[in-house]
TORFI-468171 format. One record per residue (C-alpha): residue number from 1; x, y, z. Coordinates in steps of 0.1 Angstrom, whole numbers, plus 5000, padded with zeros to 4 digits. Layout:
BEGIN
[rec NUM, [X, Y, Z]];
...
% end
This chain:
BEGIN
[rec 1, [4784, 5313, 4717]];
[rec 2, [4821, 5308, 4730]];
[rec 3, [4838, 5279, 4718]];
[rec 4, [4848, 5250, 4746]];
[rec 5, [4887, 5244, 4751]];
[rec 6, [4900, 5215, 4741]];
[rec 7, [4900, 5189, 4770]];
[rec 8, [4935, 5189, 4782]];
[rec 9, [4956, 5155, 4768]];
[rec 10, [4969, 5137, 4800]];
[rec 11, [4998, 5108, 4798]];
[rec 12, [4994, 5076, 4822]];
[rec 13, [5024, 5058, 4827]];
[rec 14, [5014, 5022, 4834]];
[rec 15, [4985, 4999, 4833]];
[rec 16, [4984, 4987, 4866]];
[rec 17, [4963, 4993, 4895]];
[rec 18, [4977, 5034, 4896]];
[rec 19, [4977, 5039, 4859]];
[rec 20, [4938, 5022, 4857]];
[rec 21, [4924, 5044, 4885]];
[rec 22, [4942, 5073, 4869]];
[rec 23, [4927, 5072, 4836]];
[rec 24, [4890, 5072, 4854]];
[rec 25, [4898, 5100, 4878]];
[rec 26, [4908, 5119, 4843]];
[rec 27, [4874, 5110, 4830]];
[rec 28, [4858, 5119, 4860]];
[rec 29, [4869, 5155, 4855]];
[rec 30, [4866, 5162, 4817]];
[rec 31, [4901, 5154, 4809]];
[rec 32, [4916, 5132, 4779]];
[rec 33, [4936, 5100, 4792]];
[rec 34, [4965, 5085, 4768]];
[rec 35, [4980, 5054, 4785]];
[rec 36, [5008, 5037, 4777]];
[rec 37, [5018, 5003, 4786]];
[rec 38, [5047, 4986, 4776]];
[rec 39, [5036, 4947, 4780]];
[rec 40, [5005, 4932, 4760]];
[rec 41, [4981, 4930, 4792]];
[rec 42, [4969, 4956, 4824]];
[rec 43, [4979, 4949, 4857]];
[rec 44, [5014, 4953, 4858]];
[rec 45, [5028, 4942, 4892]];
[rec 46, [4996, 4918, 4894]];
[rec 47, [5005, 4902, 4859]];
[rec 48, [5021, 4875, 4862]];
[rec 49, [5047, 4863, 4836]];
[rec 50, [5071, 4848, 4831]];
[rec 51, [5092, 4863, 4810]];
[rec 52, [5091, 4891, 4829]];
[rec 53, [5129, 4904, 4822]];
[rec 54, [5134, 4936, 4837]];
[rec 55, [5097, 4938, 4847]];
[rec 56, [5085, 4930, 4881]];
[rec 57, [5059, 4906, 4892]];
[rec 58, [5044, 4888, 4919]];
[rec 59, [5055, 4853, 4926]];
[rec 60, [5034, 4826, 4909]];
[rec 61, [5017, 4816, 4945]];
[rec 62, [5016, 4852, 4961]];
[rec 63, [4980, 4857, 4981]];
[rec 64, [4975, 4895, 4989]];
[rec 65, [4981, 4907, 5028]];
[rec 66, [4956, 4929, 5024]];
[rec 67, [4918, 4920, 5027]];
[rec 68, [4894, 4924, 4999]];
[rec 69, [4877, 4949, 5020]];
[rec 70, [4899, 4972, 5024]];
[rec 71, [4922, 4970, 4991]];
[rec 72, [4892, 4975, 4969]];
[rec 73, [4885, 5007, 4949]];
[rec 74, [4864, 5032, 4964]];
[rec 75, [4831, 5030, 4941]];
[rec 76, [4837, 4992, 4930]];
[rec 77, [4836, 4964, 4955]];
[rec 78, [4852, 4933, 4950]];
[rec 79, [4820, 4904, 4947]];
[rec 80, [4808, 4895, 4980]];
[rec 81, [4814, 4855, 4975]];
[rec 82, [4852, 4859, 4967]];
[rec 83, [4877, 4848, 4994]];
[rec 84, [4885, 4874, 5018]];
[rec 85, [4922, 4872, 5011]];
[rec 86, [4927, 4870, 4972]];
[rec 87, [4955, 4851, 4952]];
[rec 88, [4972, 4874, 4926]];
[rec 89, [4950, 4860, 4892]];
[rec 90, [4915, 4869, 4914]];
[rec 91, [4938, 4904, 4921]];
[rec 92, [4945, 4909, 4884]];
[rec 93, [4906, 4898, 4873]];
[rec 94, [4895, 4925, 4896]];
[rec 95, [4916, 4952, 4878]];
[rec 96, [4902, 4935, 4843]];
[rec 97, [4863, 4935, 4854]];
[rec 98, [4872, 4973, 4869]];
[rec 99, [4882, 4987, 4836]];
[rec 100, [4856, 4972, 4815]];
[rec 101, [4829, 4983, 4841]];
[rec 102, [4837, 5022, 4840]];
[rec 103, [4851, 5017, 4802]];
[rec 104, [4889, 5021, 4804]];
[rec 105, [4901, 4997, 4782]];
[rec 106, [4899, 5017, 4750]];
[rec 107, [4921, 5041, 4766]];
[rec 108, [4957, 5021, 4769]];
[rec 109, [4980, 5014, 4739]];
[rec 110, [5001, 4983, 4745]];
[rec 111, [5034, 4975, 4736]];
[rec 112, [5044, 5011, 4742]];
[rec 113, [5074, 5018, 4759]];
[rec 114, [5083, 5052, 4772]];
[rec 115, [5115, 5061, 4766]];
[rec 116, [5118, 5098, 4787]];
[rec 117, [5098, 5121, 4794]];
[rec 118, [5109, 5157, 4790]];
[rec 119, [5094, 5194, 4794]];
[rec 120, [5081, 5208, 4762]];
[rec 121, [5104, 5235, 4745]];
[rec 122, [5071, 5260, 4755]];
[rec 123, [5069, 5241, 4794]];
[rec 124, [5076, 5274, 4813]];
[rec 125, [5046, 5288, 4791]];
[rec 126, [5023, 5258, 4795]];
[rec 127, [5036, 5232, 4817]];
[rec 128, [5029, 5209, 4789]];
[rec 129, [5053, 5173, 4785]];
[rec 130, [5070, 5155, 4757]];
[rec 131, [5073, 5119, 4757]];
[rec 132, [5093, 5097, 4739]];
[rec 133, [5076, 5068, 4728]];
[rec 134, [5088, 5036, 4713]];
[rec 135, [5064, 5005, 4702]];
[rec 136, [5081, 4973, 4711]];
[rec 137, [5065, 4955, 4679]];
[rec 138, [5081, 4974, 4653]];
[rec 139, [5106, 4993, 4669]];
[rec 140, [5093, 5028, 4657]];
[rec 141, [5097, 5055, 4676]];
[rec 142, [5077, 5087, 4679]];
[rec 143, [5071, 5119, 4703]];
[rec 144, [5037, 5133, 4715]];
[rec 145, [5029, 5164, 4738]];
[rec 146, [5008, 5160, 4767]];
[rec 147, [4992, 5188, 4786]];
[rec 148, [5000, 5169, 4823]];
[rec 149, [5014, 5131, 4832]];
[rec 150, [5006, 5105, 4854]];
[rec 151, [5035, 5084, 4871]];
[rec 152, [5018, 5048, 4876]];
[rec 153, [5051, 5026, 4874]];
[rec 154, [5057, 5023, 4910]];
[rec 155, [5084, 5017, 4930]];
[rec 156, [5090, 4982, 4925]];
[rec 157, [5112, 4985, 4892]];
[rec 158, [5147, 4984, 4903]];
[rec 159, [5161, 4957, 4926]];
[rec 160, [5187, 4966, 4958]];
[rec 161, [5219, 4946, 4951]];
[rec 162, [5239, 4952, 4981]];
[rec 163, [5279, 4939, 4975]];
[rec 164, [5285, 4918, 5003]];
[rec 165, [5325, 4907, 5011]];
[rec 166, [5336, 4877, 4985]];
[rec 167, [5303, 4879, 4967]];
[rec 168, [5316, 4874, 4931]];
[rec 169, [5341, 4844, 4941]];
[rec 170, [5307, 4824, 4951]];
[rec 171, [5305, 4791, 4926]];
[rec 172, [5267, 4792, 4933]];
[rec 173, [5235, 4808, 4922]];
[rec 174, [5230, 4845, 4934]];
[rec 175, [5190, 4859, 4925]];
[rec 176, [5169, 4889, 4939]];
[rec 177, [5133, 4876, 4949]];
[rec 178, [5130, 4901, 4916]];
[rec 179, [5142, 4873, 4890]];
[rec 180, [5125, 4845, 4915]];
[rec 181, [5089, 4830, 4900]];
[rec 182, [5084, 4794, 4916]];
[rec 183, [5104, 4769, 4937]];
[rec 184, [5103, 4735, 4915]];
[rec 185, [5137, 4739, 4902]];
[rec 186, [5154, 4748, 4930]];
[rec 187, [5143, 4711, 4947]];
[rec 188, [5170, 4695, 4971]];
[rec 189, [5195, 4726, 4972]];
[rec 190, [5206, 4739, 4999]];
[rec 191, [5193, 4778, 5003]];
[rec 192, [5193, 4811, 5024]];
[rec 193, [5172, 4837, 5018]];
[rec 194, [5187, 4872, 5025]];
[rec 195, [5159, 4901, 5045]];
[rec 196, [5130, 4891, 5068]];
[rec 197, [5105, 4917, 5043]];
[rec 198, [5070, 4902, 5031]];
[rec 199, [5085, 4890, 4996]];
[rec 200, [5122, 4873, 5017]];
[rec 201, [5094, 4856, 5041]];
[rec 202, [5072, 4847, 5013]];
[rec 203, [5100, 4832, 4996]];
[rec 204, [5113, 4814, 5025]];
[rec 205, [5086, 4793, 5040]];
[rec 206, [5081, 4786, 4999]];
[rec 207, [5114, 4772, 4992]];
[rec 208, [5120, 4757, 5027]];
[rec 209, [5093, 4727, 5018]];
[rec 210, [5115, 4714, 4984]];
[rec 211, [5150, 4727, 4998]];
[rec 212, [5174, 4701, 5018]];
[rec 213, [5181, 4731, 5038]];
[rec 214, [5173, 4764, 5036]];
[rec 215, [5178, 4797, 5061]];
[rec 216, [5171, 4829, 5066]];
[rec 217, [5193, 4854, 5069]];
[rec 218, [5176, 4888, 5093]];
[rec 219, [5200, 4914, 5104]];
[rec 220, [5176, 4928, 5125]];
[rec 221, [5149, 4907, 5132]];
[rec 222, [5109, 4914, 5122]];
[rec 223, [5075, 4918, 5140]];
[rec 224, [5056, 4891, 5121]];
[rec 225, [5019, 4901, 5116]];
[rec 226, [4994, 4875, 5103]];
[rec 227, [4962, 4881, 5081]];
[rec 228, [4939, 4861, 5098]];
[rec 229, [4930, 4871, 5135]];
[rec 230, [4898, 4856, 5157]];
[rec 231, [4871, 4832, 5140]];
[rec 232, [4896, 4840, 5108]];
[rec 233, [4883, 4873, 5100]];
[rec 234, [4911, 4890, 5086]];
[rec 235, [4938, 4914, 5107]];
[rec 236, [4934, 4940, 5089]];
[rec 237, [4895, 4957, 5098]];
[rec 238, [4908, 4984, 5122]];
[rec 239, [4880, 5011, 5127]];
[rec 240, [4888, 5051, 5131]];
[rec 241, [4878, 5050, 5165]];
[rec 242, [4906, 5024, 5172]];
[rec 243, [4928, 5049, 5153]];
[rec 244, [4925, 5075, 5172]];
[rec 245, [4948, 5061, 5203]];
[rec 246, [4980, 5078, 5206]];
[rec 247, [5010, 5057, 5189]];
[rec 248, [5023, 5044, 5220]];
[rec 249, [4987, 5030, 5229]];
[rec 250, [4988, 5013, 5193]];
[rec 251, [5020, 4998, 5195]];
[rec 252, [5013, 4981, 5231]];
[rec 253, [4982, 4966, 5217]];
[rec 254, [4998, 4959, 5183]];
[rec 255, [5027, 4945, 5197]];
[rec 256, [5005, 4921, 5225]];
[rec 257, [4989, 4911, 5199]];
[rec 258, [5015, 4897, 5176]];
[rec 259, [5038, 4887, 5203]];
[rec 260, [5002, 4859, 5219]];
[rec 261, [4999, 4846, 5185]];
[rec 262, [5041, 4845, 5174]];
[rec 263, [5065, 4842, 5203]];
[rec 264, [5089, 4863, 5188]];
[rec 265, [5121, 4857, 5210]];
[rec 266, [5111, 4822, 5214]];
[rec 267, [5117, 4816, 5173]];
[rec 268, [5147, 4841, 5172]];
[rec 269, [5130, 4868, 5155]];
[rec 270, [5125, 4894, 5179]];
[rec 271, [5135, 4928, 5163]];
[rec 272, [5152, 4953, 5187]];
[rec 273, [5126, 4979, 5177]];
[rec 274, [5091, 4987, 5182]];
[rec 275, [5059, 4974, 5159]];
[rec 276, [5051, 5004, 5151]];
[rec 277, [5087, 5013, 5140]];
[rec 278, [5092, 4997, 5104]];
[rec 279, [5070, 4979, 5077]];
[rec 280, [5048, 4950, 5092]];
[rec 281, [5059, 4914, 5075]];
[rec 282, [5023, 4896, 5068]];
[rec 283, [5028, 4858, 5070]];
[rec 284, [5011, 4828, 5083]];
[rec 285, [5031, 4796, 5074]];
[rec 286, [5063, 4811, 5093]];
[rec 287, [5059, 4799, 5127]];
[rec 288, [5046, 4767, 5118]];
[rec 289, [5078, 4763, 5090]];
[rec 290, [5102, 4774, 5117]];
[rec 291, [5087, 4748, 5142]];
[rec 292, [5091, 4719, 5119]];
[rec 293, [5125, 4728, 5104]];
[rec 294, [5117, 4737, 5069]];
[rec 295, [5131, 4771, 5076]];
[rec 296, [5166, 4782, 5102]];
[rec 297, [5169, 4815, 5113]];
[rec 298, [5201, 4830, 5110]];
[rec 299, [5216, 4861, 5120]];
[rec 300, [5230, 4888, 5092]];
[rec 301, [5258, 4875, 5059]];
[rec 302, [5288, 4887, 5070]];
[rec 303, [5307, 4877, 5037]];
[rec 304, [5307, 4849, 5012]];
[rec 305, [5329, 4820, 5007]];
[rec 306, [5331, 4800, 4974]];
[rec 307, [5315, 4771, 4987]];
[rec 308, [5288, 4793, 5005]];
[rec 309, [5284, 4820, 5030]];
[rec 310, [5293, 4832, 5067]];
[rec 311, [5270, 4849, 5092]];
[rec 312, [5280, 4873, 5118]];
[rec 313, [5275, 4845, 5144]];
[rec 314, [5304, 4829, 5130]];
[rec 315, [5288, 4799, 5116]];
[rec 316, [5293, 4788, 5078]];
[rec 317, [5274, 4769, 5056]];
[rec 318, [5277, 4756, 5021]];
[rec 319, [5252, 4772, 5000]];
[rec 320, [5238, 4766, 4962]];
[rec 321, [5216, 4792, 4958]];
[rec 322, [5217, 4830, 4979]];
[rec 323, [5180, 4843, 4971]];
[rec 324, [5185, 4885, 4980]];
[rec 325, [5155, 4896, 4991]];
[rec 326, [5168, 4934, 4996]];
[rec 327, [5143, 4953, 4982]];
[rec 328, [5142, 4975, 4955]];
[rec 329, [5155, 5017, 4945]];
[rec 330, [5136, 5038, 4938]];
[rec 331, [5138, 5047, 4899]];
[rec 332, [5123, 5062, 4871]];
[rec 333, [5148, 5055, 4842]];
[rec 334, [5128, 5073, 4815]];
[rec 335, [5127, 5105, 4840]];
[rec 336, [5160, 5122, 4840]];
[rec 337, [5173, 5135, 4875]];
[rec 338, [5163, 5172, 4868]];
[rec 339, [5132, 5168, 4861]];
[rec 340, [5125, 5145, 4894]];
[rec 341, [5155, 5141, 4916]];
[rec 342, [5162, 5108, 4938]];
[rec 343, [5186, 5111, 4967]];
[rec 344, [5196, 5081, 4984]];
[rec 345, [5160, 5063, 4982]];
[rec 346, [5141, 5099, 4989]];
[rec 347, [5122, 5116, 4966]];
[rec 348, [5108, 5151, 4976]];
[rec 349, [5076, 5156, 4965]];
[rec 350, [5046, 5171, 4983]];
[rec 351, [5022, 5143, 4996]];
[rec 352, [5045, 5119, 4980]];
[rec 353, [5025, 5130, 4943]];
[rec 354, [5040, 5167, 4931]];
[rec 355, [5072, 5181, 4930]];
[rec 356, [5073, 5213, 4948]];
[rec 357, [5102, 5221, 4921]];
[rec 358, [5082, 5223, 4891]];
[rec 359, [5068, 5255, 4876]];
[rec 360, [5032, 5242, 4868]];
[rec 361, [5020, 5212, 4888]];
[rec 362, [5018, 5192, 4859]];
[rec 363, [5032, 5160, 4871]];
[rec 364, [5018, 5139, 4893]];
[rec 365, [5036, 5105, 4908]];
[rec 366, [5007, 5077, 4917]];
[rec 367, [5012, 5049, 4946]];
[rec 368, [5052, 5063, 4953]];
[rec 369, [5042, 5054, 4989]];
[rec 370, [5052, 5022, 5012]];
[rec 371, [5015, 5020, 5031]];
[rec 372, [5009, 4995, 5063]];
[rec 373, [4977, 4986, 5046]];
[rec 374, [4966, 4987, 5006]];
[rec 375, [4977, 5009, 4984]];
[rec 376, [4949, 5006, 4959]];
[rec 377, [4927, 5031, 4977]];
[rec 378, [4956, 5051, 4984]];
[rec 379, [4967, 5055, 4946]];
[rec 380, [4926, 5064, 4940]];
[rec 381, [4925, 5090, 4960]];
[rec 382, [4963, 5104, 4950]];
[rec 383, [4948, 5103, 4913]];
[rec 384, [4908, 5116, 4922]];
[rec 385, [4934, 5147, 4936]];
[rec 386, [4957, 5152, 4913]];
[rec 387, [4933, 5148, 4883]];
[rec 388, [4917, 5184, 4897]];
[rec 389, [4949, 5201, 4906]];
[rec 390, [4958, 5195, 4862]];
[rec 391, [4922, 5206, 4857]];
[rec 392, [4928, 5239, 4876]];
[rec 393, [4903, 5231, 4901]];
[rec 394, [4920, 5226, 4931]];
[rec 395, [4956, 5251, 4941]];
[rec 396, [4986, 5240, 4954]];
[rec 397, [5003, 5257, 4985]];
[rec 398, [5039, 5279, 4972]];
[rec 399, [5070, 5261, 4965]];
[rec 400, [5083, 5276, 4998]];
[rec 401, [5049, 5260, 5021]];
[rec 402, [5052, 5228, 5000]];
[rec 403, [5091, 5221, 5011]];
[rec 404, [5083, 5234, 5048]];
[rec 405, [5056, 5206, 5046]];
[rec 406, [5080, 5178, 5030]];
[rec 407, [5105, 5187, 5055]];
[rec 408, [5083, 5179, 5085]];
[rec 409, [5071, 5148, 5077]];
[rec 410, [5105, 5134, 5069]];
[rec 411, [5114, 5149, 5103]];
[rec 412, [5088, 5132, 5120]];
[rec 413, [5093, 5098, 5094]];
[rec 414, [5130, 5097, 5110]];
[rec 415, [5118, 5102, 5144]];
[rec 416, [5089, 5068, 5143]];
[rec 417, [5106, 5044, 5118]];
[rec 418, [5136, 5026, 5118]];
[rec 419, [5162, 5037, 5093]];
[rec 420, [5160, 5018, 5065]];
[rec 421, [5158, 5028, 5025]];
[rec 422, [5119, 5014, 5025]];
[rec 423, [5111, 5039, 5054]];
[rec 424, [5118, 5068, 5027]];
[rec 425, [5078, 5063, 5018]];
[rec 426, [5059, 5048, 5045]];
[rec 427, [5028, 5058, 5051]];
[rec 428, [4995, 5049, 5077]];
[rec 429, [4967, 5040, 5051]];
[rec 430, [4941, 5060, 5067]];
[rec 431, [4962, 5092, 5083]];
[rec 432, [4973, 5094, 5050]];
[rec 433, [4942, 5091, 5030]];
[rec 434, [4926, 5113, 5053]];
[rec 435, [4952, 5140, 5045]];
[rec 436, [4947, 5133, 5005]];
[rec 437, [4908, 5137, 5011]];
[rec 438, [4907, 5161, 5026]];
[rec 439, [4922, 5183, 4995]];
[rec 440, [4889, 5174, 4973]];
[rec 441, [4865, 5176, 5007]];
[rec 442, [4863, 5139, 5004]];
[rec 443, [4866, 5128, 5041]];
[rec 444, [4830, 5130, 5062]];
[rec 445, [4826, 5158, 5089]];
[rec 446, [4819, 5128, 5116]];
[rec 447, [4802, 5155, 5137]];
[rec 448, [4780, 5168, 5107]];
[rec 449, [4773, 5131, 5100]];
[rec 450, [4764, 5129, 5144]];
[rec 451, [4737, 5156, 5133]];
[rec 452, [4725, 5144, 5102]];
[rec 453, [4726, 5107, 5101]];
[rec 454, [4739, 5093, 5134]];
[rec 455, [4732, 5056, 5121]];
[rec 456, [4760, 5067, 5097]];
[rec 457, [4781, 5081, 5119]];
[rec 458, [4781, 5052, 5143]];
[rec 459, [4793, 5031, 5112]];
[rec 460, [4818, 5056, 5105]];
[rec 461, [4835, 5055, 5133]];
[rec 462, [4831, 5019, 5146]];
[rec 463, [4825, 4999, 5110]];
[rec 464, [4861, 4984, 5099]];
[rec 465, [4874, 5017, 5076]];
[rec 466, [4869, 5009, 5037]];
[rec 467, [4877, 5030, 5008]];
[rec 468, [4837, 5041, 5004]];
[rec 469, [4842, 5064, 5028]];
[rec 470, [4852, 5089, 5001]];
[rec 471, [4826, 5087, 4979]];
[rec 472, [4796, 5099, 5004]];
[rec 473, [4810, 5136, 5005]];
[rec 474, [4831, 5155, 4981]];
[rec 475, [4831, 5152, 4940]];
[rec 476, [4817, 5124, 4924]];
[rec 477, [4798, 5104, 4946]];
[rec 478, [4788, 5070, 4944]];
[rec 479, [4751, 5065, 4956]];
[rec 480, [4756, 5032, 4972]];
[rec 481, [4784, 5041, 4998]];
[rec 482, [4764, 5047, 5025]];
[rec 483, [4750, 5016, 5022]];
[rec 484, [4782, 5000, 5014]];
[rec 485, [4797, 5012, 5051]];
[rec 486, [4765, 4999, 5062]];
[rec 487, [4766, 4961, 5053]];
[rec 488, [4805, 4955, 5055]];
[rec 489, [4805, 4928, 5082]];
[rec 490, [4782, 4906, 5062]];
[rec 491, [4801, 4909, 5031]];
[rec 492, [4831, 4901, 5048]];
[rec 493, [4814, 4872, 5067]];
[rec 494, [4796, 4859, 5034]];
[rec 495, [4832, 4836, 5018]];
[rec 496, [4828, 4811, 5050]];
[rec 497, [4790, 4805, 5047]];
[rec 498, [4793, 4782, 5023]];
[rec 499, [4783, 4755, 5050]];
[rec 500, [4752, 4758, 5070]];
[rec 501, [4765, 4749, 5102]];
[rec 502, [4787, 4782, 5105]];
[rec 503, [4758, 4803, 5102]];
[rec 504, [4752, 4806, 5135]];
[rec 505, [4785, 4813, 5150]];
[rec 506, [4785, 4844, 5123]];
[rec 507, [4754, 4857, 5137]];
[rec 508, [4761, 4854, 5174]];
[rec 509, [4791, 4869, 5163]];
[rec 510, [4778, 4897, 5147]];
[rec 511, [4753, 4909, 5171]];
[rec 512, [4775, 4907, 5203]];
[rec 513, [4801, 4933, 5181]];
[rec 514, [4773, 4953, 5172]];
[rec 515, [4756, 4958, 5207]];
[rec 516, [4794, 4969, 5220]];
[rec 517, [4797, 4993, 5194]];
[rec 518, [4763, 5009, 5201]];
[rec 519, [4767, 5009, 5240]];
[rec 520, [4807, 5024, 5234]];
[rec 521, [4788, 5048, 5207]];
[rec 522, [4760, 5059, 5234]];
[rec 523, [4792, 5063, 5258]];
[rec 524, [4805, 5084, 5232]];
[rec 525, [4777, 5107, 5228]];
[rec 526, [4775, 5109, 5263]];
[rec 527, [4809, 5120, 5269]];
[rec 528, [4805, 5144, 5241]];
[rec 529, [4778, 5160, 5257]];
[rec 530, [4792, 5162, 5292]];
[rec 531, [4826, 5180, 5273]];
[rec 532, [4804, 5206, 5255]];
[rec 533, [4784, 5215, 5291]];
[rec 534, [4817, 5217, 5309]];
[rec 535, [4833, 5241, 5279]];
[rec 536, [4798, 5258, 5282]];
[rec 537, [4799, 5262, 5322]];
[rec 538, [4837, 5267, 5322]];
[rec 539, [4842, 5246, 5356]];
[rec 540, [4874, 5236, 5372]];
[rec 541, [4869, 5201, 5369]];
[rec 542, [4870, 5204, 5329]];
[rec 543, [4901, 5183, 5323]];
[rec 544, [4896, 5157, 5347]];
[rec 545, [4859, 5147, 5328]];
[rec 546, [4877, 5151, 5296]];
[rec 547, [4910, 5128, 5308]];
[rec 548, [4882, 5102, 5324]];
[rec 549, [4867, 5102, 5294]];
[rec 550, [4889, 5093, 5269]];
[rec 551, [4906, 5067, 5295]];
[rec 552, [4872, 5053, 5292]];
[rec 553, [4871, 5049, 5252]];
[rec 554, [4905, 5037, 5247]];
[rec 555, [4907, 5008, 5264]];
% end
């Protein structure tokens, strides 16, 4: 009898959301998971601490854009009665009851910091890894040889500190929403916030209810998205069907949309680009803080005084604390620039997860992606695919297809977005997780579902678009994701019943958006059909039923 090879030793970096879902995706296929955390707890960004030094962290108030829905893991919902929208300690008990459900926990050493990470003296034989480990406790310091690596740190590590003009002559208080946690000590100072992102916004309409005075500094101006959107269901339940509308059709609706519920120019915060153009910011309380004076928009710092600061409108005012919310670099300290090169906020890797540089596709980097939407699923899927490439399972295109590939889409990344260092990694959620799917035969054949299980199909394509869509095809199923897709508005309906009276309203609701989806579904079959007689008959008018048609479907 032949003996079995050893399972191959694979290193996660980090024990947050990345690391957790890499360490069961390495399970999945046979391999042996070592991850190393450097703090005392999982989480990572979601752990909040305080003594977070050169760690990042959420703020101690920050409530998820992203609905619990759609950030979930593919094969572990989030519990039906929890809020829709979750503050970060329900965030970081999900990623606790996830590991202890599939058994991850006895996986990740603590208090390990990694200190590089270097190709073995035999990597051009093996593609194998040595890492240089250090245990915060006790100091001591060792090396181990891993087979593959996961990247899990994310991309949130290293702050931007741009130098503005008389910035070190400035007698007050300079912080990068990095080093900010909560807003009781800075009560009755005078305050501007620096970047119209989701954490400079966040900050903002935070600080603006204990400051004297506090503004925000845009130097160009954001579309301003909110998470709640008719009967507060949350914003972010698009379907594939909607999907499928070219980008110019998305952006009109996207952009009517924000503009009826946040007069943009009205508050002095229309951008000069389009919605679809840069990174949504996801806030609520803006509007109304604007409205009532607790925050002042003003345009970009042009330099900084002593005494306080000077915008490119002219105006000055006398500042104690300049909060920077500039974003962060892109940075993996312990990885040297040879092994995984960063140029100017880009880092060239196929699918944003392999280097196309390395030898043996041994490396894999987890959630290095900016998504409009979560990017939970998105590291799952990154780590269900990469966990089979180190297995030998699934092939990588050559070097030379690889960088064609990386080349186009930063092509067509500079063409859509804005230029900005955050634009480097953006991503559409489901585009992209389509594209990741699709390398492990993850993503349902809609027409094969049409076939086989049109009640599927219809949900498919209509249903809001959750991560269980990857676990009905392709390797390691979960049994309940049909059923999952299935019941998705009652789950997400299920946090406001907690008063009889709204019952109602939720079920009128529910079966007027159900009887439009089934007549726009009939629609669709019916188009479908007419299409494949025309191809079949080959008549002139082919293009016209086919340009009527999807007029039709996308209004």
């Amino acid at each position: 009898m032949a003996k079995r090879a050893p399972a191959k030793r694979v290193a996660v970096i980090g024990a947050g959301p990345s690391g957790l879902t890499a360490i069961k995706a390495c399970l999945e296929e046979g391999l042996e998971p070592v991850c190393f955390e450097k703090t005392n707890t999982l989480g990572g960004l979601w752990y909040y601490r305080e003594d977070r030094t050169e760690l990042s962290c959420v703020f101690r108030s920050t409530i998820i854009n992203t609905s619990k829905e759609t950030m979930c893991f593919s094969d572990y919902p989030i519990p039906d009665d929890w809020p829709n929208f979750l503050h970060n300690i329900k965030v970081l008990e999900y990623f606790k009851n996830y590991a202890v459900h599939f058994g991850l926990l006895r996986y990740i050493t603590y208090k390990t910091k990694v200190n590089t990470i270097l190709p073995a003296d035999d990597f051009d034989l093996t593609g194998r890894w040595k890492l240089s480990l250090t245990t915060t406790d006790d100091g001591a310091t060792r090396d181990e040889i891993f087979d593959a690596v996961f990247i899990c740190t994310g991309h949130h590590c290293t702050p931007n500190i741009p130098k503005f003009v008389g910035m070190n002559d400035f007698k007050g208080e300079v912080l990068h929403t990095h080093d900010y946690l909560i807003p009781d000590k800075y009560r009755g100072k005078r305050i501007v916030v620096v970047g119209m992102g989701n954490s400079g916004v966040d900050a903002a309409v935070e600080l603006g209810r204990v400051a004297s005075k506090l503004f925000l500094s845009t130097r160009s101006g954001a579309w301003i998205t909110l998470r709640m959107v008719d009967r507060c269901l949350p914003g972010d339940l698009v379907n594939r069907f909607n999907r499928s509308y070219p980008l110019w059709l998305q952006d009109y609706y996207a952009r009517a949309i924000s503009m009826n519920r946040v007069d943009h120019e009205f508050l002095g915060i229309k951008p000069n680009f389009s919605i679809t153009a840069a990174h949504p910011t996801v806030n609520d309380d803006l509007p109304g803080c604007i409205a009532s004076g607790f925050v002042n928009i003003k345009p970009n710092v042009r330099r900084f005084t002593e005494r306080g600061v000077v915008f490119d409108d002219g105006s000055e005012e006398a500042l104690d604390l300049v909060v920077l919310a500039t974003g962060y670099k892109i940075a993996f300290p312990y990885i040297p620039q040879s092994v995984l090169p960063i140029n100017d906020n880009h880092v060239e890797m196929y699918k944003f997860v392999f280097n196309p540089e390395h030898k043996h596709p041994t490396m894999a980097v987890l959630g290095m992606v900016q998504p409009i939407g979560p990017i939970m699923p998105v590291s799952e899927l990154q780590a269900r695919w990469a966990s089979r490439v180190f297995k030998g399972i699934n092939q990588l295109p050559s070097r030379e297809v690889m960088t064609k590939r990386i080349k186009k889409r930063n092509d067509d990344m500079a063409k859509r977005y804005k230029k900005s260092p955050r634009h480097t990694i953006q991503v559409d959620v489901l585009p992209y997780m389509d594209e990741v799917a699709r390398e492990i035969k993850a993503k349902p054949n809609f027409f094969w579902l049409l076939l086989t299980d049109p009640v599927l199909a219809y949900h498919y394509l209509f249903s809001p678009f959750i991560p269980a869509q990857y676990r009905v095809a392709g390797p390691h199923p979960w049994s309940r994701a049909r059923k999952h897709m299935m019941t998705v508005w009652p789950r997400i309906m299920r946090p406001y019943k907690t008063r009889h009276g709204g019952n109602e309203s939720m079920k009128i609701f529910e079966s007027q958006r159900s009887g439009f989806g089934f007549l726009k579904f009939f629609l669709l079959l019916g188009a479908i059909s007419t299409c494949g007689l025309a191809l079949y008959r080959r008549p002139t008018w082919l293009g016209q039923t086919i340009d009527v048609a999807l007029a039709f479907f996308r209004r």
